[in-house]
MOPAC internal coordinates of N, CA, C and O (Angstrom, degrees):
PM7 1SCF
backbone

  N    0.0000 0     0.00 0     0.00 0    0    0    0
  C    1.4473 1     0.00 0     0.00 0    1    0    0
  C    1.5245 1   108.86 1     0.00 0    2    1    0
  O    1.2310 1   120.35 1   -49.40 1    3    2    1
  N    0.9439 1   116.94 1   130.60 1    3    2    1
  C    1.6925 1   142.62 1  -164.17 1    5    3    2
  C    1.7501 1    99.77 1   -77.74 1    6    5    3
  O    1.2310 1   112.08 1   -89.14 1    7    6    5
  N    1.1803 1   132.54 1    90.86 1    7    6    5
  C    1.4028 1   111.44 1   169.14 1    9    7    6
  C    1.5840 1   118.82 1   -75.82 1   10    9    7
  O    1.2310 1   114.72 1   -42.27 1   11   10    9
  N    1.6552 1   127.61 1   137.73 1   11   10    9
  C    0.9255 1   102.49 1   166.66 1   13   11   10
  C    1.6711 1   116.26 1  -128.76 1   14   13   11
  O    1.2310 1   115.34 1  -151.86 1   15   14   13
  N    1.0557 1   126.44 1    28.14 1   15   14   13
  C    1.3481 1   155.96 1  -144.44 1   17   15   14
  C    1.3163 1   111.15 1  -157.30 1   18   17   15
  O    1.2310 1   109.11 1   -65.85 1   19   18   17
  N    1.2572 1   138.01 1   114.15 1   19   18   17
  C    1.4375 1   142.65 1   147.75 1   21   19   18
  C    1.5660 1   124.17 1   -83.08 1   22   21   19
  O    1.2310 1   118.22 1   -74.56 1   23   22   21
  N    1.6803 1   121.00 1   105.44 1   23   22   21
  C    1.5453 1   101.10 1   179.29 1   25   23   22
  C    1.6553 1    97.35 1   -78.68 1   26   25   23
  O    1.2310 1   130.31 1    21.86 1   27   26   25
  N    1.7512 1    97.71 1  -158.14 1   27   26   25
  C    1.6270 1   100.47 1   165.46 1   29   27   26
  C    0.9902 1   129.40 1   -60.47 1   30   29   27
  O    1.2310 1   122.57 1   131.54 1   31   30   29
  N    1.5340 1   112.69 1   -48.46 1   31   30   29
  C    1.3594 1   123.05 1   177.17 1   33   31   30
  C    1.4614 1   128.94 1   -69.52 1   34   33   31
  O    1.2310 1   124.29 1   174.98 1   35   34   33
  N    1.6859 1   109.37 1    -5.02 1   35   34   33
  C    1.3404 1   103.60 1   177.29 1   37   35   34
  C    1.9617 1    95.26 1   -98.72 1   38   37   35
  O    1.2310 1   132.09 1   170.86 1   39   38   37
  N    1.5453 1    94.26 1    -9.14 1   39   38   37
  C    1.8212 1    89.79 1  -172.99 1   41   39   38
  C    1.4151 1   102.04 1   -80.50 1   42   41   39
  O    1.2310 1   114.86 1   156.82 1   43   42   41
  N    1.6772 1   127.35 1   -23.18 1   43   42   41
  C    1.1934 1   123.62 1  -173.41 1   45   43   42
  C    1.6195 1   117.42 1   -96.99 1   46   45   43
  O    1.2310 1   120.27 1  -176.77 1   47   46   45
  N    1.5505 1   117.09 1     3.23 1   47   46   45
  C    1.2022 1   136.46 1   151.98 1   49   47   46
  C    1.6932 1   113.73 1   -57.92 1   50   49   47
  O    1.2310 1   128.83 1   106.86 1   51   50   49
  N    1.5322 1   100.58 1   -73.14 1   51   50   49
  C    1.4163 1   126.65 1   155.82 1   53   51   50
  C    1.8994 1   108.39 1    -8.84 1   54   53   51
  O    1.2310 1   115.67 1    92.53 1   55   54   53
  N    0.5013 1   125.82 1   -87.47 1   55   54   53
  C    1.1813 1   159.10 1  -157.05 1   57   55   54
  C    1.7613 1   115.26 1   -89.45 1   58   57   55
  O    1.2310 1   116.87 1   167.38 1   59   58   57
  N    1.0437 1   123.56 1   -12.62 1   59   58   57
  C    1.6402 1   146.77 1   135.47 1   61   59   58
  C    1.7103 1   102.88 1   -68.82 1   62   61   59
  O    1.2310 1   124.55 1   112.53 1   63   62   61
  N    1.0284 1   108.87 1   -67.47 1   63   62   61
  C    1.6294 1   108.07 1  -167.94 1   65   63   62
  C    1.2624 1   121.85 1   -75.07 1   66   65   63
  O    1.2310 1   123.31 1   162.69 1   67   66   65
  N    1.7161 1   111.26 1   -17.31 1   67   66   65
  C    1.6383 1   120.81 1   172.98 1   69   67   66
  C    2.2437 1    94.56 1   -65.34 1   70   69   67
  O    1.2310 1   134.95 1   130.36 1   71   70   69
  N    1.4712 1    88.68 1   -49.64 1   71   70   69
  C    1.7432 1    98.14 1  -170.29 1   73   71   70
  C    1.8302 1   108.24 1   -61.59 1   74   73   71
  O    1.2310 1   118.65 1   158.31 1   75   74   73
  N    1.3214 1   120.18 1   -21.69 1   75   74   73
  C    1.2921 1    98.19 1  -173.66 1   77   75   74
  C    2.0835 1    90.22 1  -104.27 1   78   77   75
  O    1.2310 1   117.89 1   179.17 1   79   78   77
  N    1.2050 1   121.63 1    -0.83 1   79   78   77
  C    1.1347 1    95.36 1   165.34 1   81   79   78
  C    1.2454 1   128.98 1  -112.33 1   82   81   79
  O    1.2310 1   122.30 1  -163.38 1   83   82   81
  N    1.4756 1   113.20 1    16.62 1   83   82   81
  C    1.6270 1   128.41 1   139.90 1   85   83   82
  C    1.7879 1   112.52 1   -51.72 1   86   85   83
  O    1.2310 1   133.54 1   108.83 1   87   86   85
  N    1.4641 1    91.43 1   -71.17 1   87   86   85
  C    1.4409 1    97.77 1   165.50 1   89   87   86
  C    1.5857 1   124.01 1   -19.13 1   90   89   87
  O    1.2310 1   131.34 1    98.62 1   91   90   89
  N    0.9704 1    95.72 1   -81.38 1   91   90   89
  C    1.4973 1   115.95 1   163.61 1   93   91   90
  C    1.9700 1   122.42 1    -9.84 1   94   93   91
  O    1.2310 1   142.52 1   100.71 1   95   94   93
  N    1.7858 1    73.87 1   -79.29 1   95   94   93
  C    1.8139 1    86.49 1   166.47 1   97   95   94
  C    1.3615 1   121.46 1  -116.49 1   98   97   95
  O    1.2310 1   129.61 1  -121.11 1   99   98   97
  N    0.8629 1    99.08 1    58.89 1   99   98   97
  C    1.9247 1   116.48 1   163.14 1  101   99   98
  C    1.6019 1   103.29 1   -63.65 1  102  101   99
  O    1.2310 1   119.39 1   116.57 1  103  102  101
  N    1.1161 1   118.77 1   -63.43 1  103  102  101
  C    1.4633 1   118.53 1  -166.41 1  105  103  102
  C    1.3271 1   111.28 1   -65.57 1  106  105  103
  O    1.2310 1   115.52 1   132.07 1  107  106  105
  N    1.2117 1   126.10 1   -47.93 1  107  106  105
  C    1.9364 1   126.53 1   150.22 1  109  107  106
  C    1.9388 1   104.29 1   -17.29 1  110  109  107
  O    1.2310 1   132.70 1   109.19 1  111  110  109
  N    1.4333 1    93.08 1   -70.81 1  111  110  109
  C    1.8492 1   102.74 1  -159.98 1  113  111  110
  C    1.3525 1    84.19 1   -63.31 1  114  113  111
  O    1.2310 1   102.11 1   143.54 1  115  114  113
  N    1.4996 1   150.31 1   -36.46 1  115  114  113
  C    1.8825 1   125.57 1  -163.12 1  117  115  114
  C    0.8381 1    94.22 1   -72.68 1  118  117  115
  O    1.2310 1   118.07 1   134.83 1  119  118  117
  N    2.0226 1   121.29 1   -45.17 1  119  118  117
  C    1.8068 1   102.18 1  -165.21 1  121  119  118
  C    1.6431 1   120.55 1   -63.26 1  122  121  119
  O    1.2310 1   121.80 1   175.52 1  123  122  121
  N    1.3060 1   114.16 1    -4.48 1  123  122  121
  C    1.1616 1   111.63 1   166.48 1  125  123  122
  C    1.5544 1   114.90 1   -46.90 1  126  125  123
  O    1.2310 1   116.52 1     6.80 1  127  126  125
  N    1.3560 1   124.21 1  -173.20 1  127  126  125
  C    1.3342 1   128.10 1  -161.00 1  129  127  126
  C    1.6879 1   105.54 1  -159.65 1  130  129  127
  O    1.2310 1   131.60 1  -132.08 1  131  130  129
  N    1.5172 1    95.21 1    47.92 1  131  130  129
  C    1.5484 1   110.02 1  -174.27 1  133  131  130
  C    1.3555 1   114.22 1   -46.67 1  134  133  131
  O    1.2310 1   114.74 1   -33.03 1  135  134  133
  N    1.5254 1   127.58 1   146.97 1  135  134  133
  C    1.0910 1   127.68 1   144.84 1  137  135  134
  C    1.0024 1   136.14 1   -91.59 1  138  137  135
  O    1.2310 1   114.09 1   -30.13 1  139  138  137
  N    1.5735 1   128.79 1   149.87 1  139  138  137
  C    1.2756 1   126.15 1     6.93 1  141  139  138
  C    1.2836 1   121.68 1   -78.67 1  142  141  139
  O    1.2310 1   116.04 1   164.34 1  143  142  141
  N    1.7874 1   125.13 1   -15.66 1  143  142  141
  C    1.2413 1   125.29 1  -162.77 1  145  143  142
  C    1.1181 1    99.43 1  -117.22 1  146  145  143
  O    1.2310 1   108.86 1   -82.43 1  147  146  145
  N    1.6262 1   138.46 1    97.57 1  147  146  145
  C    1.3670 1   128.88 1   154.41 1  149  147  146
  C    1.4418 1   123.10 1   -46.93 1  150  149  147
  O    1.2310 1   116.76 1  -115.32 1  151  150  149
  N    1.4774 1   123.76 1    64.68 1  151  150  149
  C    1.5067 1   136.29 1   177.87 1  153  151  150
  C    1.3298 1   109.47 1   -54.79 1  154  153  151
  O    1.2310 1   115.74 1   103.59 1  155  154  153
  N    1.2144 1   125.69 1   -76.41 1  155  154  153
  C    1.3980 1   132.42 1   171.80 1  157  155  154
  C    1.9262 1    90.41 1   120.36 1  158  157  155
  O    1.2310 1   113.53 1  -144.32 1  159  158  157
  N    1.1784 1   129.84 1    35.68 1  159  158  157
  C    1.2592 1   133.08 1   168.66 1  161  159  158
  C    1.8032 1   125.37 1  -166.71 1  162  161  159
  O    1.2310 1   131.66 1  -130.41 1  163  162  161
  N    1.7822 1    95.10 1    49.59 1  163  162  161
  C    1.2796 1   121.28 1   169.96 1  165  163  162
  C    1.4798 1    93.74 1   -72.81 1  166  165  163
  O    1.2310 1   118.98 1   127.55 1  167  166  165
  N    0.8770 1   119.56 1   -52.45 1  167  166  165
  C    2.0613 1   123.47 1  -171.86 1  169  167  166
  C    1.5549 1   110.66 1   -47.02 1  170  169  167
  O    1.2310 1   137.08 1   113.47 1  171  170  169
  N    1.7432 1    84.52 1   -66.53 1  171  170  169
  C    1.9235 1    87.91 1  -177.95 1  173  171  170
  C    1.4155 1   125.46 1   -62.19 1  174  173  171
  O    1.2310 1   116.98 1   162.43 1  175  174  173
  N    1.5623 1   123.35 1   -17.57 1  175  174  173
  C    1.2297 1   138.44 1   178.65 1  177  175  174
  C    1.4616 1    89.91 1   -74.25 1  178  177  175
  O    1.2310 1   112.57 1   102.10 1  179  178  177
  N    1.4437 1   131.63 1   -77.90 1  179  178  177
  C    1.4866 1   108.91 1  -168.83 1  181  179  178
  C    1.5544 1   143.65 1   -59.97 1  182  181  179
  O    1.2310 1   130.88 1   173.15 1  183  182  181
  N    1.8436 1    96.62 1    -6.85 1  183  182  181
  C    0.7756 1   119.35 1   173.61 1  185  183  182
  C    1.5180 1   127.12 1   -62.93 1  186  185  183
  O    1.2310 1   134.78 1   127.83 1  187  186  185
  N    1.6568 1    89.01 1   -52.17 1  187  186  185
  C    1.3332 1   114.36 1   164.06 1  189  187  186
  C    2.0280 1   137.22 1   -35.25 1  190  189  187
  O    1.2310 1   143.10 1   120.32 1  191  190  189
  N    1.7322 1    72.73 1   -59.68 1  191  190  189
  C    1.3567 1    94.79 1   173.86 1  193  191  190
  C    1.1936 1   121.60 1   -69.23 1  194  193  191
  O    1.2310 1   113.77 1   151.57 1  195  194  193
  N    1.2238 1   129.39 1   -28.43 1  195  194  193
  C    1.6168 1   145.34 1   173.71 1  197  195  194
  C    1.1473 1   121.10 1   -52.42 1  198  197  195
  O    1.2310 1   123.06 1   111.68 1  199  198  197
  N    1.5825 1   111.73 1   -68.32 1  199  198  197
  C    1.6981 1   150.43 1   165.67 1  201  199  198
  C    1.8471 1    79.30 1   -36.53 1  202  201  199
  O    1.2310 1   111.49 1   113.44 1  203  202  201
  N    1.3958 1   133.64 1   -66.56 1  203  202  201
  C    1.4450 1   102.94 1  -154.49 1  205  203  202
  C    1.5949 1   120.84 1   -72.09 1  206  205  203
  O    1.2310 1   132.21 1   156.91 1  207  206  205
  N    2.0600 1    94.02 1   -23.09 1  207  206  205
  C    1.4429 1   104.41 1   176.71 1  209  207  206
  C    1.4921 1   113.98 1   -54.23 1  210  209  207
  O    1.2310 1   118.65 1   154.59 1  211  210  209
  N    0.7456 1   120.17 1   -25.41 1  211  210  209
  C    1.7545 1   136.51 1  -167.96 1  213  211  210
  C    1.4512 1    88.35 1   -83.95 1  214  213  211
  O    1.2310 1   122.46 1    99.15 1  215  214  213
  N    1.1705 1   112.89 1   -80.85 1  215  214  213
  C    1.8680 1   116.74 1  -159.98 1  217  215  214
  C    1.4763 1    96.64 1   -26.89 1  218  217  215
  O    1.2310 1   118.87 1   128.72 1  219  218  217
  N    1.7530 1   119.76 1   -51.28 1  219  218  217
  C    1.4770 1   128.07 1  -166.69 1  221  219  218
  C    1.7193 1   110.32 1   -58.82 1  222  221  219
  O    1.2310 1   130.47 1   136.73 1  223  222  221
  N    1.6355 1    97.42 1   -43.27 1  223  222  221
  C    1.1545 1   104.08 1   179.09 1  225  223  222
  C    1.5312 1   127.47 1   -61.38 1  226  225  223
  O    1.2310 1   120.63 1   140.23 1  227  226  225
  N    1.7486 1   116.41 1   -39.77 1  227  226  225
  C    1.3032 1   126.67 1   171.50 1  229  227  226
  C    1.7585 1   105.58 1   -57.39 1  230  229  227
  O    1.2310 1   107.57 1   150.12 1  231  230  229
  N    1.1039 1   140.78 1   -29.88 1  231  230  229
  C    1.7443 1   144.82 1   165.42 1  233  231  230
  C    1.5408 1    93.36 1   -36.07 1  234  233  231
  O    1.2310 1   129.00 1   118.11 1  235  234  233
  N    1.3553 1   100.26 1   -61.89 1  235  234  233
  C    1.6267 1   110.57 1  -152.35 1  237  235  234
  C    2.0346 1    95.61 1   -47.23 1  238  237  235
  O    1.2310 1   135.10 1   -38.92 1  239  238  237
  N    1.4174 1    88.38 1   141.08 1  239  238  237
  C    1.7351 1    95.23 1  -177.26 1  241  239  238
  C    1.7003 1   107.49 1  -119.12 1  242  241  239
  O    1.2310 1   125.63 1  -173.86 1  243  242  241
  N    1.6335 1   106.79 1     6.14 1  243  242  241
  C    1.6637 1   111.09 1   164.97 1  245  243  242
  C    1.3363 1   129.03 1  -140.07 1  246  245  243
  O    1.2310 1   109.99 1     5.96 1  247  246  245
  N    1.0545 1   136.39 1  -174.04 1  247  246  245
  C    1.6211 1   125.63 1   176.72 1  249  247  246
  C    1.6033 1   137.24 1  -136.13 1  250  249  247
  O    1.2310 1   139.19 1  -143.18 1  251  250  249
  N    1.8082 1    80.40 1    36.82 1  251  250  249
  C    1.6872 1    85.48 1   153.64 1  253  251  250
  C    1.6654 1   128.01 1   -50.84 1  254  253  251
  O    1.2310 1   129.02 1   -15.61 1  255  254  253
  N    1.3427 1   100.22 1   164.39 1  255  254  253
  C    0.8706 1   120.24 1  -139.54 1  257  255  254
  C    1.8543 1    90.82 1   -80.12 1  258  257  255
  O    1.2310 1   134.82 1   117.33 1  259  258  257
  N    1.8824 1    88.95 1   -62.67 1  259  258  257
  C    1.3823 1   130.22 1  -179.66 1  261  259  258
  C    1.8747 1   112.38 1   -37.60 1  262  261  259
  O    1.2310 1   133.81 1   121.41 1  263  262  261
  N    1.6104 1    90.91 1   -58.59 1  263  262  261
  C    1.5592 1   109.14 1  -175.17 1  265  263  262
  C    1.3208 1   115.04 1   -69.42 1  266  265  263
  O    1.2310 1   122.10 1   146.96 1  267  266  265
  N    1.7520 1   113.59 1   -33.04 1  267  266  265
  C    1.4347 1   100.87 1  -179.11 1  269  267  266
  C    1.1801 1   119.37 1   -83.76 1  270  269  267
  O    1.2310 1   115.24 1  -177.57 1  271  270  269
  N    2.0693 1   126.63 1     2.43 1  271  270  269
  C    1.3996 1   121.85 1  -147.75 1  273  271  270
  C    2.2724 1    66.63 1  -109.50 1  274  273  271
  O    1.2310 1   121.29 1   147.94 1  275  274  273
  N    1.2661 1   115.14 1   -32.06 1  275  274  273
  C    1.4294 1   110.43 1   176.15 1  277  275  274
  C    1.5762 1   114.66 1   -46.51 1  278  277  275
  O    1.2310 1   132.26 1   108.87 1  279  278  277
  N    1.5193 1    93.93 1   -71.13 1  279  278  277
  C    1.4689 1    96.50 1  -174.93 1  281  279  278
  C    1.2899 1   124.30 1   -63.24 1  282  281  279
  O    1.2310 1   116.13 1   174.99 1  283  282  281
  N    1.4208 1   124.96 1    -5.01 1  283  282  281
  C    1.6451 1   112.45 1   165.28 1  285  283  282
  C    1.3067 1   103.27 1   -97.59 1  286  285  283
  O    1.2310 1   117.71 1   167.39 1  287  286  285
  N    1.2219 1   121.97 1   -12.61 1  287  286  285
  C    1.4816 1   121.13 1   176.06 1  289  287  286
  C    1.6629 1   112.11 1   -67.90 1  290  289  287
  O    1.2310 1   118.56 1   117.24 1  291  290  289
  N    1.2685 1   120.34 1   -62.76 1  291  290  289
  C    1.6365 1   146.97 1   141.56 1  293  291  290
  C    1.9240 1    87.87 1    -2.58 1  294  293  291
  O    1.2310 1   136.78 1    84.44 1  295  294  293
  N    1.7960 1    85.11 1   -95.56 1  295  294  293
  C    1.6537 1    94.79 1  -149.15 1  297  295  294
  C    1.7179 1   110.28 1   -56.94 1  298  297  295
  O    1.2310 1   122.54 1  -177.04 1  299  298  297
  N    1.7605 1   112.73 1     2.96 1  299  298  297
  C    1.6825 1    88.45 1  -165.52 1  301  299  298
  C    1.6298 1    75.54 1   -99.51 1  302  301  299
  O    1.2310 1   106.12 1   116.68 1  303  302  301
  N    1.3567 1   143.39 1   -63.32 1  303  302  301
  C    1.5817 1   113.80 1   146.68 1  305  303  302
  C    1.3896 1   126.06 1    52.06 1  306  305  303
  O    1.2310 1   138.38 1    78.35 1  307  306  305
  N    1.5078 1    81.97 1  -101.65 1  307  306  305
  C    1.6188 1    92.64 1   172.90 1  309  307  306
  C    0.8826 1   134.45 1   -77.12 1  310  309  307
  O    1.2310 1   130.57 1   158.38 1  311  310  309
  N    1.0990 1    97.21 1   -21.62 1  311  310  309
  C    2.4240 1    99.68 1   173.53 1  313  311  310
  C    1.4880 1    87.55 1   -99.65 1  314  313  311
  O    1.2310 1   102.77 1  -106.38 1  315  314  313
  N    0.9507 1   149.20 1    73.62 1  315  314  313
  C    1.7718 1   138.25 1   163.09 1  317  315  314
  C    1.4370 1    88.37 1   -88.00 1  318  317  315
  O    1.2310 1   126.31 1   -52.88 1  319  318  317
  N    1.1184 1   105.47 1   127.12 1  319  318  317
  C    1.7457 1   113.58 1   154.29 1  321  319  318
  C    1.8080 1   119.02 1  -105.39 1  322  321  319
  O    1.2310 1   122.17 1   -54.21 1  323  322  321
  N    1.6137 1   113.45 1   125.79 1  323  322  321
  C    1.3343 1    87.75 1  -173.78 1  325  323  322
  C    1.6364 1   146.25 1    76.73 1  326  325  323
  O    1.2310 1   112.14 1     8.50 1  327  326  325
  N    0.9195 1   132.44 1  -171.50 1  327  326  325
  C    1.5472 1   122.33 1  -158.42 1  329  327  326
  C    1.3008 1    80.73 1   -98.46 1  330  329  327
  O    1.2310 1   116.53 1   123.85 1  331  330  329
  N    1.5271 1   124.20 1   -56.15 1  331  330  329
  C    1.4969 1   139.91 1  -149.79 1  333  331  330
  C    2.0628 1    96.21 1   -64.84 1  334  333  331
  O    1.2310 1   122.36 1   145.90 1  335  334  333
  N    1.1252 1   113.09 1   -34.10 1  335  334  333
  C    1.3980 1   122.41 1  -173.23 1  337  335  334
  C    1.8891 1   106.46 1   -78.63 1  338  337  335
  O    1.2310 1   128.78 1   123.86 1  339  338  337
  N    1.1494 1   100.70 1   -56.14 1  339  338  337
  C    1.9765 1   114.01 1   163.31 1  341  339  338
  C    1.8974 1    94.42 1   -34.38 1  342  341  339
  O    1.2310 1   145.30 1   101.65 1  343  342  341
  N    1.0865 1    68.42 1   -78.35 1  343  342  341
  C    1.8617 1    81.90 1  -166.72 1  345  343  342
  C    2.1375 1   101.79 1   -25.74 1  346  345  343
  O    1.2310 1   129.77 1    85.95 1  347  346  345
  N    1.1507 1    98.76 1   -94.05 1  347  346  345
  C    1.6505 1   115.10 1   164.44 1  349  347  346
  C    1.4386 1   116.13 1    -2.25 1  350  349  347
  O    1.2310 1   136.83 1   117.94 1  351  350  349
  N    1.4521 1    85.00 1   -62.06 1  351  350  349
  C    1.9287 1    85.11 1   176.00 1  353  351  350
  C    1.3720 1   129.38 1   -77.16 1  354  353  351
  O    1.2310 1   130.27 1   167.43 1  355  354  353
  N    1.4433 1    97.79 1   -12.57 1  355  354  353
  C    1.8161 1    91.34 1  -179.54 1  357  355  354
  C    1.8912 1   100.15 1   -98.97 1  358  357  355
  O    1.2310 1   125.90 1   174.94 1  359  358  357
  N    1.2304 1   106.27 1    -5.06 1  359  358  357
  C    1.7545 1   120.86 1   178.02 1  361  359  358
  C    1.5467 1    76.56 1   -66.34 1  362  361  359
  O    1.2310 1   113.99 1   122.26 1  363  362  361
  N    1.4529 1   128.98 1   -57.74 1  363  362  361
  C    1.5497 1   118.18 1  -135.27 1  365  363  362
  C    1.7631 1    82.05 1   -87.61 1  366  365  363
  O    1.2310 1   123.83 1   156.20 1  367  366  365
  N    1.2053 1   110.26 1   -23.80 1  367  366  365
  C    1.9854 1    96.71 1  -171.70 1  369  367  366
  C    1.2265 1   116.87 1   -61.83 1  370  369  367
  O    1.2310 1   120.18 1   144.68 1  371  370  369
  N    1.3793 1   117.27 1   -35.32 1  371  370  369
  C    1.5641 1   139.48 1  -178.86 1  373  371  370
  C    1.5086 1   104.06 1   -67.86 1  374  373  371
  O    1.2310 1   126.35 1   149.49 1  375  374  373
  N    1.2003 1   105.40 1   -30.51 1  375  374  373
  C    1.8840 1   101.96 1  -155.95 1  377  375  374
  C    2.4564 1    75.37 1   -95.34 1  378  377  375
  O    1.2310 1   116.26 1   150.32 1  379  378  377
  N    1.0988 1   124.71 1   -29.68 1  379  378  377
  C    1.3771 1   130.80 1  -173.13 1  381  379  378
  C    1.6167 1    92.69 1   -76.11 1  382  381  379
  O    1.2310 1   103.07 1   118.50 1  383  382  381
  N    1.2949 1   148.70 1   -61.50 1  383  382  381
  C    1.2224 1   146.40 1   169.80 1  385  383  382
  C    1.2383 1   115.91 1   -38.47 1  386  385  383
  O    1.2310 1   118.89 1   122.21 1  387  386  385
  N    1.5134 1   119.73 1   -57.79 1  387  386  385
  C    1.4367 1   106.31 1   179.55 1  389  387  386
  C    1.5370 1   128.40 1   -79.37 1  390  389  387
  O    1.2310 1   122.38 1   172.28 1  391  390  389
  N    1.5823 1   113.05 1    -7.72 1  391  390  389
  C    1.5316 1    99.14 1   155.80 1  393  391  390
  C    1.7786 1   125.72 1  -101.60 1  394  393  391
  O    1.2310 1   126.70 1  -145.45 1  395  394  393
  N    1.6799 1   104.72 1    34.55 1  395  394  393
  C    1.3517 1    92.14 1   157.37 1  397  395  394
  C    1.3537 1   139.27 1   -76.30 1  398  397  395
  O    1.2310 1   127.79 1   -36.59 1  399  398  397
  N    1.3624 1   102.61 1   143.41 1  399  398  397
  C    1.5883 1   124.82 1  -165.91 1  401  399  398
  C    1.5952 1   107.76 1    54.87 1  402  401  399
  O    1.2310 1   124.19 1  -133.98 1  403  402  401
  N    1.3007 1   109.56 1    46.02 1  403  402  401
  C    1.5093 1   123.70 1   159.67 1  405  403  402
  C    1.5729 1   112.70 1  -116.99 1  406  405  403
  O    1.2310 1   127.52 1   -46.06 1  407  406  405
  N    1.6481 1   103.14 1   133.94 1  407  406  405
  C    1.1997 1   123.03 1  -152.98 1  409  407  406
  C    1.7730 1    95.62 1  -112.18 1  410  409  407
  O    1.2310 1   113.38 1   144.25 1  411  410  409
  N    0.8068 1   130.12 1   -35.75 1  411  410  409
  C    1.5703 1   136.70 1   173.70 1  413  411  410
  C    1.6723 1   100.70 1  -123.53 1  414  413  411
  O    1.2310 1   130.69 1     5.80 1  415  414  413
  N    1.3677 1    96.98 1  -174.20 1  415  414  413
  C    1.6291 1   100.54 1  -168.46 1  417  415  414
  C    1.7510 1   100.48 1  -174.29 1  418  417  415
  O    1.2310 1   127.17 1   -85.13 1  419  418  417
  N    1.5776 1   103.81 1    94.87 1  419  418  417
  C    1.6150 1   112.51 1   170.90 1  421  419  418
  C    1.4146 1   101.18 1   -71.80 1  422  421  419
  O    1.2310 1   135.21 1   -37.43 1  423  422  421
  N    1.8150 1    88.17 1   142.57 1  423  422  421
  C    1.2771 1   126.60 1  -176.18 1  425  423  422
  C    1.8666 1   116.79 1   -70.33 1  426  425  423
  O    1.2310 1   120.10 1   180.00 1  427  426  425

């Protein structure tokens, strides 16, 4: 089945399942050999940061569209871990800016 429409609840699915399959492969993304700093915890940092976007997100008690692209924007924010976590969250602020006062969201 072809989606071509995202409601809230399929965006806050989205976005649960993007975070547990970071989770997932965190240890893949450290063995990377990022530049400039081969840290070896690019993975766990986004991981990190994700896990809090979510925590913020589980509060949420509806499924706008607007509020939920806020609150993971917000909560990864505040849990940023790291450069790799900074980075992530302002990816998610940009992707939170452009669906304001959007009520659906083509695929």
């Amino acid at each position: 089945m072809k989606t071509e429409y995202m409601s809230g609840s399929l965006l806050k699915k989205a976005f649960i399942g993007a975070a547990n399959l970071l989770e997932k492969n965190k240890e893949m993304i450290n063995a990377l050999n990022v530049f400039p700093v081969p840290d070896g915890d690019t993975g766990t940092n986004m991981s990190l940061t994700m896990q809090s976007a979510i925590r913020q997100l589980d509060n949420l008690k509806h499924d706008d569209i607007e509020d939920i692209a806020n609150t993971v924007s917000n909560g990864s924010l505040l849990g940023a871990r790291g450069n790799s976590g900074v980075i992530l969250s302002q990816l998610l602020r940009g992707f939170s800016n452009g669906l304001k006062k959007s009520k659906d969201i083509n695929t």
